[in-house]
SELUM-888745 format. One record per residue (C-alpha): x negated, y, z negated. Coordinates in nm, 2 decimals, always signed. Each point is the difference from the previous one (the first is absolute). Layout:
BEGIN
{{X,Y,Z}}
...
end
This chain:
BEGIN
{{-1.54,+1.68,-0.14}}
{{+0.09,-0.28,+0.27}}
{{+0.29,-0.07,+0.18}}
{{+0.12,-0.34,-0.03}}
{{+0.25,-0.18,+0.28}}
{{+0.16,-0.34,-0.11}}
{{+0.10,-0.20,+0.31}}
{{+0.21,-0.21,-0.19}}
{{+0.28,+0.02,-0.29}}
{{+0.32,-0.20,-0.01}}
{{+0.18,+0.29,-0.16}}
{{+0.35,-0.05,+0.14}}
{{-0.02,-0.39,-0.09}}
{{-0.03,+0.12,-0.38}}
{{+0.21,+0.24,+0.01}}
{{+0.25,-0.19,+0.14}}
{{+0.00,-0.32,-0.16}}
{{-0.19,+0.10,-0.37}}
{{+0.16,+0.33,+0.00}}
{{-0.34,+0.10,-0.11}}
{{-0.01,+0.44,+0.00}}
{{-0.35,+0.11,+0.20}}
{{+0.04,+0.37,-0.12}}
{{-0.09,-0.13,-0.36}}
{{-0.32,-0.09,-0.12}}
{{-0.10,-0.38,+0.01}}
{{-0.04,-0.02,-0.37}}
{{+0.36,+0.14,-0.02}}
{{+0.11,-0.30,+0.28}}
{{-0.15,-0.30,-0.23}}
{{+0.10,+0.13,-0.35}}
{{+0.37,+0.01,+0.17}}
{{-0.07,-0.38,+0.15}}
{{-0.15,-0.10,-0.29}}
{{+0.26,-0.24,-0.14}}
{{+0.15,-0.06,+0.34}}
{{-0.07,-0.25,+0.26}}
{{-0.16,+0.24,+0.26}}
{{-0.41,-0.09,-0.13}}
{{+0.04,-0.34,+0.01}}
{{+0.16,+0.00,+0.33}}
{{-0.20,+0.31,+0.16}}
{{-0.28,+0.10,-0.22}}
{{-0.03,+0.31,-0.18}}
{{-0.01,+0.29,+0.19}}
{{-0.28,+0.20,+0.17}}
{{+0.14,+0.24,+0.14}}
{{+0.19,+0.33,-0.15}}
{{+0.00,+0.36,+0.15}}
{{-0.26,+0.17,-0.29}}
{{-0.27,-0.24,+0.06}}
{{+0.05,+0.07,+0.43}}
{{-0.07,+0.29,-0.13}}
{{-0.31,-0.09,-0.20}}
{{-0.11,-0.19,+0.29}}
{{+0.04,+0.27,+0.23}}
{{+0.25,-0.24,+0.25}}
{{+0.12,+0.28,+0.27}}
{{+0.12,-0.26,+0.20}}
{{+0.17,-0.37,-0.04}}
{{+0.09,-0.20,+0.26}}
{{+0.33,-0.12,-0.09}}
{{+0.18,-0.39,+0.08}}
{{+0.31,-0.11,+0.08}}
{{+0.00,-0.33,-0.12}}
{{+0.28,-0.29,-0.06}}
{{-0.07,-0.40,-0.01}}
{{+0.19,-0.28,+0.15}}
{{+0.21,-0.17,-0.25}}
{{-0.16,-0.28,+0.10}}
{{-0.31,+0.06,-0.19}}
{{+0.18,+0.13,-0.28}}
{{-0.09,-0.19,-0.31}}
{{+0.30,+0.13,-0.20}}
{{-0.24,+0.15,-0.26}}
{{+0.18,+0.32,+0.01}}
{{+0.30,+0.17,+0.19}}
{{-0.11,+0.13,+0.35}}
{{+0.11,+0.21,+0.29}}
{{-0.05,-0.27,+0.30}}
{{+0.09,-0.11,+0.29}}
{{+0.11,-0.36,+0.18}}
{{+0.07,+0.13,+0.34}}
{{-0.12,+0.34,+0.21}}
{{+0.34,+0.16,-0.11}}
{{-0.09,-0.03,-0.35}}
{{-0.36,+0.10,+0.03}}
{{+0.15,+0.33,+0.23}}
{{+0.21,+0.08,-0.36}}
{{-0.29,-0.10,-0.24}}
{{-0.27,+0.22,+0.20}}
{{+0.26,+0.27,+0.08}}
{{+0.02,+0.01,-0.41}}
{{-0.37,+0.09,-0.06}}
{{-0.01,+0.26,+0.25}}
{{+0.29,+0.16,-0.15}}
{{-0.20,-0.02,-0.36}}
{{-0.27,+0.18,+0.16}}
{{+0.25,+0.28,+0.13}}
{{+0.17,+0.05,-0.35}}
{{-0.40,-0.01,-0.19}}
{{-0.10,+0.30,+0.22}}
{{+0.37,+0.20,+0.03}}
{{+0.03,-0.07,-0.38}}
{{-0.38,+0.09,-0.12}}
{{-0.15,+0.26,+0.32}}
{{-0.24,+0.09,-0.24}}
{{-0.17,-0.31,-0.08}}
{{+0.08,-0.23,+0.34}}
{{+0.03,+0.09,+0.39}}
{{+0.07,-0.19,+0.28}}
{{-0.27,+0.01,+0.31}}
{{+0.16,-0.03,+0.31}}
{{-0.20,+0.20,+0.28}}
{{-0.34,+0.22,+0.02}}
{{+0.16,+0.34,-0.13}}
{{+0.15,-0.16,-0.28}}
{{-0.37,-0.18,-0.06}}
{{-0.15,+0.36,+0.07}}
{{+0.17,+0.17,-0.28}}
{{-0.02,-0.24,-0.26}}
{{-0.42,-0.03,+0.05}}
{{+0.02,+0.37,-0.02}}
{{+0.13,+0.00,-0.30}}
{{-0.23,-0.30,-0.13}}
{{-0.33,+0.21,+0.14}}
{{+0.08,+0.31,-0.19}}
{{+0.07,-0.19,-0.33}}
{{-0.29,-0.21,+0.03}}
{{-0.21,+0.28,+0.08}}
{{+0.15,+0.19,-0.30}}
{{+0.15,-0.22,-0.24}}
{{+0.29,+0.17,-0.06}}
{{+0.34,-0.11,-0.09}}
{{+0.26,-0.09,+0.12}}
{{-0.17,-0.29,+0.14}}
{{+0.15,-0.11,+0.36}}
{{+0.26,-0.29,+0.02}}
{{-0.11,-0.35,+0.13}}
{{+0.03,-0.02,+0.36}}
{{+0.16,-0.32,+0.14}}
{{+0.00,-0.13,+0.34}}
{{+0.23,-0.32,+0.06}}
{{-0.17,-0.32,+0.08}}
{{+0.23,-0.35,+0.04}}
{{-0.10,-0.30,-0.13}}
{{+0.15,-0.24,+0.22}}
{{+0.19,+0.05,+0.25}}
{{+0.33,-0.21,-0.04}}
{{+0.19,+0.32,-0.13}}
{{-0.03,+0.12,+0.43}}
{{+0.32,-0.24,+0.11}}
{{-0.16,-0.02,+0.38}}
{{-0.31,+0.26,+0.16}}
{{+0.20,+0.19,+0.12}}
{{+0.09,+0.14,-0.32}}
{{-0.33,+0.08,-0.06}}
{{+0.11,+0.36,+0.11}}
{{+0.24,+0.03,-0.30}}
{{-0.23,-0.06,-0.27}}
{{-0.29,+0.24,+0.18}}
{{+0.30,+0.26,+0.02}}
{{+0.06,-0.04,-0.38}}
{{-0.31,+0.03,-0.09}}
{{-0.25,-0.34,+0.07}}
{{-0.35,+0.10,+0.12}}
{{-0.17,-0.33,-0.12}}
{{+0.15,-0.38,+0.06}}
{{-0.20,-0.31,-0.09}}
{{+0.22,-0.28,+0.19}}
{{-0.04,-0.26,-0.28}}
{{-0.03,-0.09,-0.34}}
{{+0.09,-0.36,+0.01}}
{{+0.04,-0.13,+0.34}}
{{+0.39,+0.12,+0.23}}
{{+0.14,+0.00,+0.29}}
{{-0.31,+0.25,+0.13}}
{{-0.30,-0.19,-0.11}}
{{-0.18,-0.22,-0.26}}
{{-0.08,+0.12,-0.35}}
{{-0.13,-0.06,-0.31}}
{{+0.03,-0.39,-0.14}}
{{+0.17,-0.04,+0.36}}
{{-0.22,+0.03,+0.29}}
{{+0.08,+0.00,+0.34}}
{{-0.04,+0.25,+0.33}}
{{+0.20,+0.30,+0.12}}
{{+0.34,-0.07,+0.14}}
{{+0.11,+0.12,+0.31}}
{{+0.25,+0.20,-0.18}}
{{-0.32,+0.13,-0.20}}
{{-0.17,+0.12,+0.31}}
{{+0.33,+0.16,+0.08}}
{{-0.03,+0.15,-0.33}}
{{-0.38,+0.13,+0.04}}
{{+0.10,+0.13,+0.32}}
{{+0.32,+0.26,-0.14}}
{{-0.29,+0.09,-0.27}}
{{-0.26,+0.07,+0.26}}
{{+0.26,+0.27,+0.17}}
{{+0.05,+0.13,-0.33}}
{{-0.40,+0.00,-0.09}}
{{+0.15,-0.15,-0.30}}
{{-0.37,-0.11,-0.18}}
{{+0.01,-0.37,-0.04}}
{{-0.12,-0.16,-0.36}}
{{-0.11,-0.37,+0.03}}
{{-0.01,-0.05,-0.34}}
{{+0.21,-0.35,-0.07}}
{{-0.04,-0.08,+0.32}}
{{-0.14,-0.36,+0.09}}
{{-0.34,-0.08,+0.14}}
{{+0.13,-0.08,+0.36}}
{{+0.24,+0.30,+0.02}}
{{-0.20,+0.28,-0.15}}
{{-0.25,-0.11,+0.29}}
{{+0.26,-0.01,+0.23}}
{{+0.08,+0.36,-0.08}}
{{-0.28,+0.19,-0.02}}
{{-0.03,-0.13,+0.38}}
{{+0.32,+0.07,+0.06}}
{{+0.08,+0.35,-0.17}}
{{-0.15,+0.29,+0.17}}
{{+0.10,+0.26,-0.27}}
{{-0.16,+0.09,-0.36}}
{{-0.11,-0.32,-0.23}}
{{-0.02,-0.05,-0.34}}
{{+0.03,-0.23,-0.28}}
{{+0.11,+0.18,-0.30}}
{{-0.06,-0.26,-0.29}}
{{-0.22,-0.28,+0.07}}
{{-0.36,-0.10,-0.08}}
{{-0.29,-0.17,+0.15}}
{{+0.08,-0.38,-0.01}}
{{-0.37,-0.09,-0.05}}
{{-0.09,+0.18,-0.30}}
{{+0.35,-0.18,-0.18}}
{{-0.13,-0.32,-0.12}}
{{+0.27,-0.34,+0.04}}
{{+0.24,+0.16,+0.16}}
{{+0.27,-0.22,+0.16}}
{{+0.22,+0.22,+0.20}}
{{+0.06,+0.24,+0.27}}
{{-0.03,+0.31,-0.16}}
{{-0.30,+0.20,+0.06}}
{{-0.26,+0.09,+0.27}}
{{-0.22,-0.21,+0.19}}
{{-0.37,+0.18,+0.14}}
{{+0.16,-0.03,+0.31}}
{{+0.29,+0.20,-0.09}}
{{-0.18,+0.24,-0.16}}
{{-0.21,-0.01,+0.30}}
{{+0.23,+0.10,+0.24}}
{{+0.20,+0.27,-0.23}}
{{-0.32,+0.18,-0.01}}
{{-0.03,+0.01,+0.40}}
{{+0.38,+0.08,+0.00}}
{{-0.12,+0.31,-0.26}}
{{+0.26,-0.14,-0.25}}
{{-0.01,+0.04,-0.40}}
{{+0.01,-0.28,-0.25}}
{{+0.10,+0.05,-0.37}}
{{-0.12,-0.15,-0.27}}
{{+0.20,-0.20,-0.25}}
{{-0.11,-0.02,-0.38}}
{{+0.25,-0.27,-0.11}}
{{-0.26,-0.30,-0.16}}
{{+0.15,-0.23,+0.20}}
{{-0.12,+0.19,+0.33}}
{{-0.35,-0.02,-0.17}}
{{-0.01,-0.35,-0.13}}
{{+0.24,-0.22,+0.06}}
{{-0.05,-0.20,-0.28}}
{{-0.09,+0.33,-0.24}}
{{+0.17,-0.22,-0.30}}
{{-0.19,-0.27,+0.03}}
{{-0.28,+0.21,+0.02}}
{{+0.00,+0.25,-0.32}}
{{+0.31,+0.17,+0.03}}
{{+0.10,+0.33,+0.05}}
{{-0.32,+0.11,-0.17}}
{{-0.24,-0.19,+0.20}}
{{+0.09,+0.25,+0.31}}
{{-0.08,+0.37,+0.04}}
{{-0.01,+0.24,+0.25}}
{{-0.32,-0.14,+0.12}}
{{+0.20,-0.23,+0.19}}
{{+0.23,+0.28,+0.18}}
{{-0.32,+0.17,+0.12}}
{{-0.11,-0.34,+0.12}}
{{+0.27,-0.02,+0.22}}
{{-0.03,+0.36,+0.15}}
{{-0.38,-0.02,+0.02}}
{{+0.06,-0.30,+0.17}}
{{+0.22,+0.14,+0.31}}
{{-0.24,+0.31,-0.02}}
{{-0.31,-0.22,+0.08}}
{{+0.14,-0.17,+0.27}}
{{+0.14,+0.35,+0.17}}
{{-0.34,+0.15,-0.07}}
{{+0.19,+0.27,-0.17}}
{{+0.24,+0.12,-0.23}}
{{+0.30,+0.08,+0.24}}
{{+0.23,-0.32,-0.01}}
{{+0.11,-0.05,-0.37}}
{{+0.21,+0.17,-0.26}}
{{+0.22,-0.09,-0.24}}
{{+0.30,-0.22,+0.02}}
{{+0.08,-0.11,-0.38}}
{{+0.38,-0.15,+0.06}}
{{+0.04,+0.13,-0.36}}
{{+0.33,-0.11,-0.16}}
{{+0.02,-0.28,+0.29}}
{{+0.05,-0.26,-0.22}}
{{-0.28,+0.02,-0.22}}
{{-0.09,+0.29,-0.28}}
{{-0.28,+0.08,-0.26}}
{{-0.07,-0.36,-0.10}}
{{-0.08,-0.11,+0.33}}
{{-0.32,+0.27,+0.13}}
{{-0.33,+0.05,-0.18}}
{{-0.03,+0.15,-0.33}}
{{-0.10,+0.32,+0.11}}
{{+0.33,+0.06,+0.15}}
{{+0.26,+0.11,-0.25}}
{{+0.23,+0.25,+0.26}}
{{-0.07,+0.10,+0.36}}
{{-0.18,+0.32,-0.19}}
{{-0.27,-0.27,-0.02}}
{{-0.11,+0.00,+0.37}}
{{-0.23,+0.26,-0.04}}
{{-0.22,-0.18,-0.21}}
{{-0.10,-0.23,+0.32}}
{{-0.22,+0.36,+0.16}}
{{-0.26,-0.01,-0.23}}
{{-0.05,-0.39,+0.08}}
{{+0.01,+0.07,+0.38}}
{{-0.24,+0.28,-0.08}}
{{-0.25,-0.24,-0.22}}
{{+0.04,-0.24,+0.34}}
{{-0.13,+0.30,+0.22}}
{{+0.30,+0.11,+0.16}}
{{-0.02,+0.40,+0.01}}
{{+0.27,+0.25,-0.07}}
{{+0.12,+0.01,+0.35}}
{{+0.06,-0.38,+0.01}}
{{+0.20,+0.01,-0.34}}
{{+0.20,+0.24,+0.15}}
{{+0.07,-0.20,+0.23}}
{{+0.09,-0.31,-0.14}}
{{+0.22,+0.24,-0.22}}
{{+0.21,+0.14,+0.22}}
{{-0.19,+0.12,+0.31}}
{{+0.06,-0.36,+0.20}}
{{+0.40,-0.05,-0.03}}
{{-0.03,+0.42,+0.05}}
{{-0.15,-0.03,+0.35}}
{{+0.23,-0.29,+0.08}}
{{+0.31,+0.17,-0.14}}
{{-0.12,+0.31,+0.18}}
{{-0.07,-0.15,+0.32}}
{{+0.39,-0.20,+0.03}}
{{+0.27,+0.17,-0.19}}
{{+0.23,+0.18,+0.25}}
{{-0.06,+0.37,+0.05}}
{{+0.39,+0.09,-0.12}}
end
């Protein structure tokens, strides 16, 4: 039995703005969405707390995620924001859905805040997965932000790490503290500001969504822990027209910096044009391993890449290769890695042992 870590999950987002109940199982979640608007909007659902459990997931990195209205399409009624104030109250609102998940379920969700509470939950996870026996652990989460409007000015970078924030990727599309996705552009002086309240924090810093220009910018900039918790390799995603993923000299650099990347299995990530080309059925996990092989090769090793689905993040079933019908499905990528030559050691890990060591390393000792 393998541990499994997911480094990211819009959890809150879903349960916030679909309602949608985590402690149930995913084939529970779309039979109740079946005849409402939620799949055509979001996607059936992969996630649901029995298959975690199938897919041995001790630990999820959790987001705190709201969009600017101004990219709102009006396709369905969101929690967003228009001004910092707003995105303070709509960010504020996911971490309090994480706080009432765990008070509410203890047995099937914890929070992660600091190295004994880490501690104790992987003793728990070592002794089941060494014996199997029930009950199984809860799924750990440790709070990343995606995007960084909900923190009103950098100073208040100090709240959010007091309530609970270990993890903060500065953009999704481009703000006051950097460029983004679709809308590119360098790091503000109020963002430098803002890496600079992380830094005293050694708050780790996810570049995910950042642009080109200011990813680069920060992994010169920030001297603390780097990641980038969903993104893939930009040359292995054929046609792809925007800002999104990882150029080799990104990947380059987060490798000297010791940081992790995980690996997204949405089509999209592994073919841009994956409709034109076949459909959902022309994909398969073939094309996930590509993409961590391909960071592997270029560090030489296996210590740089995980997972990083961003299951539930606006996508669901319909939209990753056939071979993935729930997260329980993950597994199934070990035997590939194994048939590609990576030993037991380096599936291990890509697993879990990676975002372990870099968890390990930078969450506060209390």
């Amino acid at each position: 039995m393998r541990l499994l870590i997911d480094s990211h999950e819009d959890i809150a987002w879903n349960i916030v703005n679909l309602n949608r109940d985590y402690t149930q199982s995913a084939y529970d979640i779309r039979e109740a969405e079946k005849n409402t608007e939620i799949p055509g909007f979001n996607g059936n659902t992969l996630l649901g707390f029995p298959q975690y459990q199938e897919a041995n997931a001790g630990i999820i990195f959790g987001t705190l995620f709201c969009g600017p209205r101004r990219l709102d399409k009006g396709e369905f009624p969101l929690q967003n924001y228009s001004n910092p104030d707003e995105a303070h109250h709509c960010y504020r609102k996911n971490l309090d859905a994480y706080q009432r998940l765990t008070d509410e379920n203890p047995e099937k969700f914890r929070l992660i805040f600091n190295q004994s509470d880490l501690s104790d939950h992987l003793k728990n996870w070592q002794k089941h997965l060494e014996t199997s026996l029930d009950p199984q652990p809860p799924v750990g989460l440790v709070i990343l932000m995606e995007g960084a409007e909900g923190i009103r000015e950098p100073a208040e970078v100090e709240d959010w790490y007091e309530w609970g924030v270990r993890i903060i990727g500065p953009a999704w599309a481009g703000n006051r503290y950097c460029g983004g996705t679709h809308e590119p552009g360098p790091i503000t002086k109020l963002g430098y500001e803002l890496l600079e309240n992380m830094a005293d924090l050694n708050i780790i810093l996810d570049i995910s969504h950042m642009d080109y220009k200011s990813t680069r910018q920060a992994l010169d900039f920030y001297p603390g822990q780097v990641i980038a918790s969903h993104s893939n390799a930009e040359a292995l995603i054929r046609n792809i027209p925007i800002n999104r993923h990882l150029k080799d000299e990104t990947i380059e650099q987060l490798i000297e910096r010791d940081g992790v990347i995980g690996i997204v299995p949405l089509n999209s990530f592994l073919d841009w044009e994956w409709h034109k080309h076949g459909g959902r059925q022309a994909l398969s996990l073939d094309h996930v391993v590509a993409q961590i092989d391909y960071v592997c090769q270029m560090a030489g090793n296996a210590r740089h890449v995980g997972f990083g689905t961003d299951f539930d993040g606006g996508y669901g079933v319909e939209s990753v290769p056939p071979e993935i019908e729930t997260i329980a499905d993950l597994p199934k990528i070990a035997p590939k890695l194994t048939e590609k030559g990576y030993n037991e050691n380096d599936i291990d890990l890509i697993f879990s042992g990676n975002w372990l060591r870099m968890i390990k390393n930078n969450l506060p000792s209390t």
